[in-house]
C-alpha positions as CSV (number, residue, x, y, z in Angstrom):
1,X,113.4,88.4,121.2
2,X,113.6,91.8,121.1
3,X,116.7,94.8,120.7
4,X,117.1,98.5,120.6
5,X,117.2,99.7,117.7
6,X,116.9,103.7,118.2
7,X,115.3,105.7,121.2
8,X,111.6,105.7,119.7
9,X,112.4,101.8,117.5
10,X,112.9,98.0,118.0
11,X,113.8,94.9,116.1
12,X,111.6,92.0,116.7
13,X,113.4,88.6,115.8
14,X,111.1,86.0,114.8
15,X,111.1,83.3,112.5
16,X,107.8,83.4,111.1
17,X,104.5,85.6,110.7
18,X,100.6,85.2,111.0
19,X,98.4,88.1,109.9
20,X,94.8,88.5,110.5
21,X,93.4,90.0,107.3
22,X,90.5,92.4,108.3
23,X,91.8,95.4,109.8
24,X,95.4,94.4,109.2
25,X,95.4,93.6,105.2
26,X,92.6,94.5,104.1
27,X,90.0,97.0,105.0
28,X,85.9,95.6,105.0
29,X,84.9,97.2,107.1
30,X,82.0,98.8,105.3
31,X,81.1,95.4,103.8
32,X,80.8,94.1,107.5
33,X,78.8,96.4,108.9
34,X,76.3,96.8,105.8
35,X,76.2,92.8,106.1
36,X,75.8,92.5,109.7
37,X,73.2,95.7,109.3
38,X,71.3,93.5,106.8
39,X,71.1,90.2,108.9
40,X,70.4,92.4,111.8
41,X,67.5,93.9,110.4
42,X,65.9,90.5,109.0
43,X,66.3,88.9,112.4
44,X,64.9,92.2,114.8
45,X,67.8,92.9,116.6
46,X,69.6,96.0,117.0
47,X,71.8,96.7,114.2
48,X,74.4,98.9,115.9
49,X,74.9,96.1,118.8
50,X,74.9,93.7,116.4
51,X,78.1,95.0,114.0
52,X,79.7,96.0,117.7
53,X,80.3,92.7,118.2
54,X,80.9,90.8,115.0
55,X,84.6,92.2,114.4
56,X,87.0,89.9,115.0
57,X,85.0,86.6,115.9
58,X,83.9,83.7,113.8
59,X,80.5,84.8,112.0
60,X,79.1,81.1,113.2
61,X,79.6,81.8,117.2
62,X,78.2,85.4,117.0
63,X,75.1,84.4,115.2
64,X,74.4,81.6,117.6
65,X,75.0,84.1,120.5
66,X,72.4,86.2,118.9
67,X,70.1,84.4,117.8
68,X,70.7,80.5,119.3
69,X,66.9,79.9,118.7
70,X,67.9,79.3,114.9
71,X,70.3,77.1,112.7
72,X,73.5,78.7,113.2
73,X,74.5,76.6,109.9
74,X,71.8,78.6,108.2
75,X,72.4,81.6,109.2
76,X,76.0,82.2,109.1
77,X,75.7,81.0,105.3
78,X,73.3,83.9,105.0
79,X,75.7,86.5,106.4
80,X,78.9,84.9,104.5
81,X,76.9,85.7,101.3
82,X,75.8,88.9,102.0
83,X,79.7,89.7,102.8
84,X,81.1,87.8,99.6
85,X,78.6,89.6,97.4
86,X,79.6,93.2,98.7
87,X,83.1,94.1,97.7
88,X,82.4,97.8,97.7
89,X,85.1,99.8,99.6
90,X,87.5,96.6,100.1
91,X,90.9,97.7,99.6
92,X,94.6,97.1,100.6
93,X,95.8,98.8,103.7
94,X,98.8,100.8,103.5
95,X,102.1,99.4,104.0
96,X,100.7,95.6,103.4
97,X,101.8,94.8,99.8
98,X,105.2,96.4,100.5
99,X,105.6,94.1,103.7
100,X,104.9,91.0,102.4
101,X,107.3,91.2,99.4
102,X,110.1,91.5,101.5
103,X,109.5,88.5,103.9
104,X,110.2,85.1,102.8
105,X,107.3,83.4,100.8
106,X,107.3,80.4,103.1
107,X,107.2,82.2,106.5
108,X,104.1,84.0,106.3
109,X,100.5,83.0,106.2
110,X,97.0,84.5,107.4
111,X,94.8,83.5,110.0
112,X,91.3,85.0,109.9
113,X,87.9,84.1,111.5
114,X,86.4,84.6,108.0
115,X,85.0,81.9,106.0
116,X,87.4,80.5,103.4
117,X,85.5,81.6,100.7
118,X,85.1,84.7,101.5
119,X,88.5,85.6,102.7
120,X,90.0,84.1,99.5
121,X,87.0,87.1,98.1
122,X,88.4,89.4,100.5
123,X,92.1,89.2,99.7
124,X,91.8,88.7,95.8
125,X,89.9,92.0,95.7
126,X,92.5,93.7,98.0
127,X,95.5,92.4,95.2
128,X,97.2,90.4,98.1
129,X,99.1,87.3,97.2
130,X,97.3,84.2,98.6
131,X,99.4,81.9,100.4
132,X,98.5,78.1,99.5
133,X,97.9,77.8,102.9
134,X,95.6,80.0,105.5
135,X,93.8,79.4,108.4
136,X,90.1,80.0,107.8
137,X,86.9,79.8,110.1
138,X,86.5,76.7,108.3
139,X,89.7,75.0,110.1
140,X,88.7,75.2,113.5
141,X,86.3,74.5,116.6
142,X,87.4,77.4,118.1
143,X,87.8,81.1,116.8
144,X,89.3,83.9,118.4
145,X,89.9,84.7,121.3
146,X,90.8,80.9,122.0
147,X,94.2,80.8,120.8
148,X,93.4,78.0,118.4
149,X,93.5,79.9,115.3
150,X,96.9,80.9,116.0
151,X,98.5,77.5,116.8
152,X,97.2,76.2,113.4
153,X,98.7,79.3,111.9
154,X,102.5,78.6,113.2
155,X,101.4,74.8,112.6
156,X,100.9,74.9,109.0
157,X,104.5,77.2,109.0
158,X,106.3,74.4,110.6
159,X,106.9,76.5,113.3
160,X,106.4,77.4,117.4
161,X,104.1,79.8,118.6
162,X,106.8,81.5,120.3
163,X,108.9,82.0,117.1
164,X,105.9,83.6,115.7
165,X,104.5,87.2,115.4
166,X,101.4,88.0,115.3
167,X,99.5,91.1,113.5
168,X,96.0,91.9,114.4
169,X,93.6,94.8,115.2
170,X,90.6,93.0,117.4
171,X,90.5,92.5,120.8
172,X,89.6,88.9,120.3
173,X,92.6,88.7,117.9
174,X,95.2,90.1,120.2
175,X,93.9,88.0,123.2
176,X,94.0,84.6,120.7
177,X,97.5,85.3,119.2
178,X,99.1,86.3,123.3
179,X,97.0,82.9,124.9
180,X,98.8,81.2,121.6
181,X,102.6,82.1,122.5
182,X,103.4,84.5,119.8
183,X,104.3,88.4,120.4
184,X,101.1,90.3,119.2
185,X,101.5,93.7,117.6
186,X,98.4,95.4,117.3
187,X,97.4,98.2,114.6
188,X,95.2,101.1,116.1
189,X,93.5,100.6,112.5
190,X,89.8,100.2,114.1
191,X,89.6,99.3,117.8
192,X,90.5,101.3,120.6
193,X,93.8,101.3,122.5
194,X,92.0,100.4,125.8
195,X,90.1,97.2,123.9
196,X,94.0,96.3,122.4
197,X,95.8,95.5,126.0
198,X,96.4,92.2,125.0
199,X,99.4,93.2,122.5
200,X,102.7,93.3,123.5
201,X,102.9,96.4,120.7
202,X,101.1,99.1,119.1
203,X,101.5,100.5,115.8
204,X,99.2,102.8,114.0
205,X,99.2,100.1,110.7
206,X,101.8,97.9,108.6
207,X,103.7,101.4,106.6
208,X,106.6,101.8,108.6
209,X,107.5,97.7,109.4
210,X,110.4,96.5,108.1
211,X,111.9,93.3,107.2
212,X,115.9,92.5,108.3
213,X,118.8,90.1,107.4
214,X,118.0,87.0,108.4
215,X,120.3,85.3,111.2
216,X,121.7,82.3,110.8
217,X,119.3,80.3,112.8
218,X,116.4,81.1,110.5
219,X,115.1,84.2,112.0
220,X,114.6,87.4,111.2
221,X,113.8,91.0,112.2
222,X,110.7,93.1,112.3
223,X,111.4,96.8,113.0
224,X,109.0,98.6,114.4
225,X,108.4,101.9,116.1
226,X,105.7,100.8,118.8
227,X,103.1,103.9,119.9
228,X,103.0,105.1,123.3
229,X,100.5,103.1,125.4
């Protein structure tokens, strides 16, 4: 549910929120590409195709799209090391640690098509507190874009899809978190605006999102001052 807030602003009322972490917490995106580079190279495929299409997705399905001659087992545990050994350049983004103080503990959590190793990695090195509960690669079938991921995310909150909002930055993300129910807001962080038509919002990244009084049915507000499409 949605309600004017200014001319160029909105409050979003929701009652819970599911974050993809690359892109939207954190930024890896050097780590990604050098792993992905890496793999690439040791398996003779084209390096730059290769990283075009790893963002967002479950490392397992892209390597088996690649390559579905080999153990897709094998090598995602390949690429998952390379990532968790490269920590160089993984940071915070800006507006994330400020963001997640102010919204109840219990009412957040992060859905990612990383590994769980490596995203507990991911987000330790980042400083982000790790909820006890996140939704990993390792907890579905299905990664983004089926909206899988994002059903277990609201799931483990105890709450609907439709009382959920979703932050991402991937095509596969936003189209996963709209097929799931939730409102999608998408950050401009690393994908193009064209790739992002999935989300009901734009935003350029987390800085300006703030939290509200909660209502007395549970929810609470997101304001946001959505980008032109």
């Amino acid at each position: 549910m949605t309600s004017p807030v200014s001319a160029s602003s909105l409050v979003i009322r929701c009652k819970g929120v599911l974050f993809d972490m690359d892109g939207i917490l954190i930024s890896s995106l050097g780590s990604v590409e050098r792993s992905w580079t890496r793999w690439a190279q040791m398996r003779g495929l084209d390096p730059v195709y290769v990283c075009s299409i790893a963002h967002g997705c479950r490392s397992i399905e892209t390597v088996a799209l690649l390559r579905p001659d080999l153990d897709a087992q094998t090598e995602n545990d390949i690429v998952e090391q390379f990532e968790i050994d490269d920590t160089e350049g993984v940071q915070v983004l800006p507006g994330v640690l400020k963001l997640l103080a102010a919204l109840p503990r219990d009412r957040w959590t992060v859905v990612t098509s990383a590994t769980g190793p490596l995203a507990r990695v991911r987000l330790a090195t980042g400083g982000i507190p790790v909820p006890e509960r996140i939704i990993t690669a390792d907890d579905v079938s299905r990664g983004k874009p089926d909206p899988a991921p994002y059903l277990a995310g609201a799931a483990i909150l105890g709450l609907a899809p439709q009382d959920c909002v979703v932050f991402e930055d991937a095509e596969s993300g936003t189209k996963a978190g709209r097929a799931a129910g939730c409102t999608v807001i998408a950050t401009t962080f690393s994908h193009s605006v064209k790739s992002l038509r999935a989300a009901h919002y734009l935003i350029e990244d987390l800085t300006g999102v703030e939290v509200t009084e909660p209502h007395a049915d549970g929810s609470f507000g997101l304001r946001i001052t959505p980008l032109e499409r």
